[in-house]
C-alpha positions in Angstrom: 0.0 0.0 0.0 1.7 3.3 -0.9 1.9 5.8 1.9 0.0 9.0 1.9 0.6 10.5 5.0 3.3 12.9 6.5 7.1 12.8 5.7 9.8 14.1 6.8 12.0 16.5 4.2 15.7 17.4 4.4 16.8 21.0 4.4 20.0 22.5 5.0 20.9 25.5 6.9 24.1 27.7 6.6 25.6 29.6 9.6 28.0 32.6 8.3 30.6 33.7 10.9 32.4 37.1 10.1 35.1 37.7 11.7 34.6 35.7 14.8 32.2 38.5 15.9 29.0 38.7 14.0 27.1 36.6 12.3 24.8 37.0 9.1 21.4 36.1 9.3 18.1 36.8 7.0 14.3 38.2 8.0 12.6 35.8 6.0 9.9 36.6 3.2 7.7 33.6 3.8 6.7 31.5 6.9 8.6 33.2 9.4 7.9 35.7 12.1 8.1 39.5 11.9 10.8 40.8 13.7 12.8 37.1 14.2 16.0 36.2 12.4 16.8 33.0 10.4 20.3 31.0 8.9 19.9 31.4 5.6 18.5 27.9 4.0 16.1 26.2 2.4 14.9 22.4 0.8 17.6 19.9 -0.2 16.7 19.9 -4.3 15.7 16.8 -5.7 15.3 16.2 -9.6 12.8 17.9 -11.1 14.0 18.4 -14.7 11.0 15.7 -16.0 8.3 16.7 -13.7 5.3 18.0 -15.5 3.7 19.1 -12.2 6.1 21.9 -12.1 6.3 25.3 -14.4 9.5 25.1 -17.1 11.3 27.8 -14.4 11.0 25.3 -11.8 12.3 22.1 -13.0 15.2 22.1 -11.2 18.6 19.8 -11.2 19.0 18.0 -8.2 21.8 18.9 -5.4 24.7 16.4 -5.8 24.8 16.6 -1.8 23.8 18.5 1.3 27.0 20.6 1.1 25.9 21.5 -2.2 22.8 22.6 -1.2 23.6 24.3 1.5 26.4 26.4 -0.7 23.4 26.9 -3.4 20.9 28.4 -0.6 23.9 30.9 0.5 24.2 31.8 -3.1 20.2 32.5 -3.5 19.4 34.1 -0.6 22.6 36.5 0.4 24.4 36.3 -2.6 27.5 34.5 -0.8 29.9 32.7 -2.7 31.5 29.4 -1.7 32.4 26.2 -2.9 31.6 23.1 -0.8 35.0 23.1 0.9 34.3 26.1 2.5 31.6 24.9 4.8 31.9 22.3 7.8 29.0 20.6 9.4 27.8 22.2 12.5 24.6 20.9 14.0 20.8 19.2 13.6 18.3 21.0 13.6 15.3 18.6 14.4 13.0 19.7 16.6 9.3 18.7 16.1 7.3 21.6 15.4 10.2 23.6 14.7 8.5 25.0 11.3 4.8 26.8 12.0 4.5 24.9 8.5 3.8 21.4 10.3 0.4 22.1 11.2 -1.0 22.9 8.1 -2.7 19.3 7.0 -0.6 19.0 3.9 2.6 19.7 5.0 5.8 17.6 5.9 8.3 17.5 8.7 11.4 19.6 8.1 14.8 18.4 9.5 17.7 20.3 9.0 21.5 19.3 8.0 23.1 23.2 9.5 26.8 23.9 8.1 28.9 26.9 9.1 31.4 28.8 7.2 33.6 31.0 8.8 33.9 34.5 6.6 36.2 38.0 6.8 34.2 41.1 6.4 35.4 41.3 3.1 34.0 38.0 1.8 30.1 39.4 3.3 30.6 43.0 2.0 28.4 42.5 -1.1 26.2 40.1 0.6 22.7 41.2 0.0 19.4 39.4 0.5 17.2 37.8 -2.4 15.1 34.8 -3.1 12.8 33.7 0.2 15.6 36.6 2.3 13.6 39.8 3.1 16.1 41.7 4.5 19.6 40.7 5.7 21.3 41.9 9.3 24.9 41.6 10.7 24.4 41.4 14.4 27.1 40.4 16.8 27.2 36.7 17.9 27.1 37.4 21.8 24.6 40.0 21.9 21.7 37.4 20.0 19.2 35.8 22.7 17.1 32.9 22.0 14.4 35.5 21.4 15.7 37.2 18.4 15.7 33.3 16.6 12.9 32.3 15.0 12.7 27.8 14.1 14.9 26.5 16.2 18.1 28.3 14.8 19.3 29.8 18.2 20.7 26.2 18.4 23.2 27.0 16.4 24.0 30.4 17.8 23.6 29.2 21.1 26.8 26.6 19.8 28.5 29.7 18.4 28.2 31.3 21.2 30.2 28.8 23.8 32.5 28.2 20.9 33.5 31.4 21.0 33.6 31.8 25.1 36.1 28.9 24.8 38.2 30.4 22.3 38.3 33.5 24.2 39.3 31.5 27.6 42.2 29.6 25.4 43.4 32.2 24.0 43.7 34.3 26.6 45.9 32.0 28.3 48.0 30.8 25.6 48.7 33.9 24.1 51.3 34.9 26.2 53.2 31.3 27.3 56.3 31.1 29.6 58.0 28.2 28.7 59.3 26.7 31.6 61.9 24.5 29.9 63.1 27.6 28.0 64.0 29.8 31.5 66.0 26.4 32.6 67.5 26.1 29.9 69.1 29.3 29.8 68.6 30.3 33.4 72.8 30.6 33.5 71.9 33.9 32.1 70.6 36.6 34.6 67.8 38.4 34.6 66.6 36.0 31.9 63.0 35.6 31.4 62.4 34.3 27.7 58.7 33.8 27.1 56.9 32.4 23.9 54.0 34.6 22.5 51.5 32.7 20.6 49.5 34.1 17.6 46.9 32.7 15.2 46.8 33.6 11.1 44.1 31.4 9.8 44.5 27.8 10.9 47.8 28.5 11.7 49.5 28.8 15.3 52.5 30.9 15.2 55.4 31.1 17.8 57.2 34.1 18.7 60.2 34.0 21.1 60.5 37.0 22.9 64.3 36.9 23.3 66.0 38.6 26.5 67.5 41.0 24.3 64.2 42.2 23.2 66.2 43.7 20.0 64.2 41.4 17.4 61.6 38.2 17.3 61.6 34.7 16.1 58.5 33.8 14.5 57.9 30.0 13.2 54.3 27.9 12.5 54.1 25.3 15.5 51.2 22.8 16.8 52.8 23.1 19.9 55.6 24.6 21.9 58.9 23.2 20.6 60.6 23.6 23.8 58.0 22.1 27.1 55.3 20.4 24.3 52.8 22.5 25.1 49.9 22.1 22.6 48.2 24.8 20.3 45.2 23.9 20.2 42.9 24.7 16.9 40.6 27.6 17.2 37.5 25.4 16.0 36.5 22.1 17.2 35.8 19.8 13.7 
């Protein structure tokens, strides 16, 4: 007997970091609440290049993947560009009831696959919203509540949000690092107090030894400190 009742659909969602400060999010057009903010997403395409049902305009190639879609929805509804290895996969979003669209008799569950792409300023400056996007906003990651969200999307913020604590709380202790293995090592010299200063460029940890003469710098890419073994941890959990 073929089934005619209520299915669940796949969407996608895409969460755009700038900057490690704000974040870029859409009012929607459609089925969504004045005054609430949304990821930017939409339906995982299937193949609809055959189906009569549809108008010409609509008869759509499928997505080769989730990635793919979720790149596709950035492109439609903020005009961002990136290619599929420019996104990570971030979260579920599956909560029942989640989209006011469930009630209605003839509609399915929506479960959403949410990636995140971390952005500069630069990459977002041209972003503008289209497509099912009403308006977009750039508002700063720890001043969003779970009020301003509308679905369940403050789930992903709310992830943002202690990701971005715990950065804060690592970096702030490892970016200045006194190696005690370094001070032994050279503790024949007085008033010595050589100290490693750790910065990040991209995915990149870089060491600086601060040397006692304080005349220039050593700078070199590390994972951890050469010297005690001290690791540098990567700004992003994968």
């Amino acid at each position: 007997m073929t089934f005619t009742g209520k299915k669940c659909v796949l969407a996608v969602d895409l969460l755009i970091v700038v900057d490690w400060e704000r974040v870029l999010l859409i009012e929607r057009r459609d089925w969504g609440e004045p005054g609430k903010l949304y990821l930017p997403g939409g339906h995982v395409d299937a193949d609809n290049r055959t189906c009569k049902l549809l108008p010409p305009e609509l008869r759509n190639p499928p997505d080769p993947s989730v990635r793919h879609a979720a790149v596709r929805e950035g492109e439609e509804e903020v005009h961002l560009t990136l290619s599929v290895d420019d996104i990570s996969a971030w979260c579920w979003l599956d909560r029942i009831g989640r989209d006011p669209r469930e009630t209605e008799p003839n509609e399915d569950r929506r479960v959403s696959k949410c990636f995140v792409a971390f952005c500069t300023s630069e990459q977002v400056a041209d972003c503008y919203a289209d497509s099912d996007a009403l308006e977009s906003v750039l508002p700063y990651i720890d001043a969003l509540t779970e009020e301003n969200l509308g679905f369940d999307h403050w789930e992903a913020i709310e992830k943002l949000q202690k990701e971005q604590q715990r950065l804060k709380d690592f970096w702030s202790k490892q970016l200045y690092h006194n190696c005690a293995r370094l001070k032994q090592a050279n503790a024949s010299q007085e008033n010595m107090e050589p100290a490693i200063r750790i910065k990040w460029e991209g995915k990149q940890a870089i060491m600086i030894v601060v040397p006692v003469s304080r005349k220039s710098n050593f700078e070199a890419p590390i994972v951890s400190c050469p010297f005690c073994g001290q690791p540098c941890l990567p700004p992003l959990k994968d």
